[in-house]
C-alpha positions, -999 to +999 in steps of 0.1 A: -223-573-178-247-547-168-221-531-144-194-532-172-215-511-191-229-483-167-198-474-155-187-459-187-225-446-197-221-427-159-183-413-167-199-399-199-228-386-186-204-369-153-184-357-185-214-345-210-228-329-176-195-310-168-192-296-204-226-290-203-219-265-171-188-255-187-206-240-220-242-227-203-217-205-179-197-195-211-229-188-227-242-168-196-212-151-190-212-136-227-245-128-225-243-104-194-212-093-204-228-081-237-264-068-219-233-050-194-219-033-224-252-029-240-264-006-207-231+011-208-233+024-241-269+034-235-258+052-202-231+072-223-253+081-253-285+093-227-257+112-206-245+130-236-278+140-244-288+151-215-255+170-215-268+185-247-302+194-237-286+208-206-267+237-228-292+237-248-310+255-221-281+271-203-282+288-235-319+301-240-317+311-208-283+331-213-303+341-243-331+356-229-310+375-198-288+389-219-310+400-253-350+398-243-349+407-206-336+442-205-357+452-229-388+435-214-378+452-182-372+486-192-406+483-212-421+473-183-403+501-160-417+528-183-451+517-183-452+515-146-434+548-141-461+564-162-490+552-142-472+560-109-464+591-121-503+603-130-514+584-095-487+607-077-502+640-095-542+628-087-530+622-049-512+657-047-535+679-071-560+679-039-536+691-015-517+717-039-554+732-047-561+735-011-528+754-005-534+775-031-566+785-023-559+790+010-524+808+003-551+834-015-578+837+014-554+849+035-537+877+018 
């Protein structure tokens, strides 16, 4: 009697394990679909920012070359150009005195 009845308590158990398999692999396979959609969406939305943040910057930068740095240069050029002007004139006012003086000994 005991074999009569474990044959159909181990069919039941083969068949409870089977679905059993059949659902957790259902159950995975949803899941990592869903974390594999999950990451793409988050891959599209930190691309697009990026992307943003990107011209974002391409535009300061545009920005500053095409408003901000001439006038920063040319500030910059005439400042410099008046102190190497007034070093050029201390270096030659020497030399130009000594001519001149010396242009007047000799006539």
């Amino acid at each position: 009697m005991s074999m009569m009845v474990a044959v159909p308590v181990t069919k039941e158990g083969r068949r409870l394990e089977a679905a059993l398999g059949k659902s957790t692999e259902k159950a995975v396979k949803s899941n990592a679909d869903a974390l594999w959609a999950r990451m793409q969406e988050e891959n599209a939305k930190n691309e697009k920012l990026l992307r943003d943040r990107i011209q974002h910057v391409t535009g300061l930068i545009t920005n500053f070359m095409n408003k901000d740095l001439p006038s920063l240069l040319e500030k910059t050029v005439k400042k410099e150009m008046g102190s190497v002007g007034q070093a050029v004139i201390r270096s030659m006012s020497p030399a130009i005195e000594k001519i001149i003086s010396s242009t007047i000994v000799e006539t």
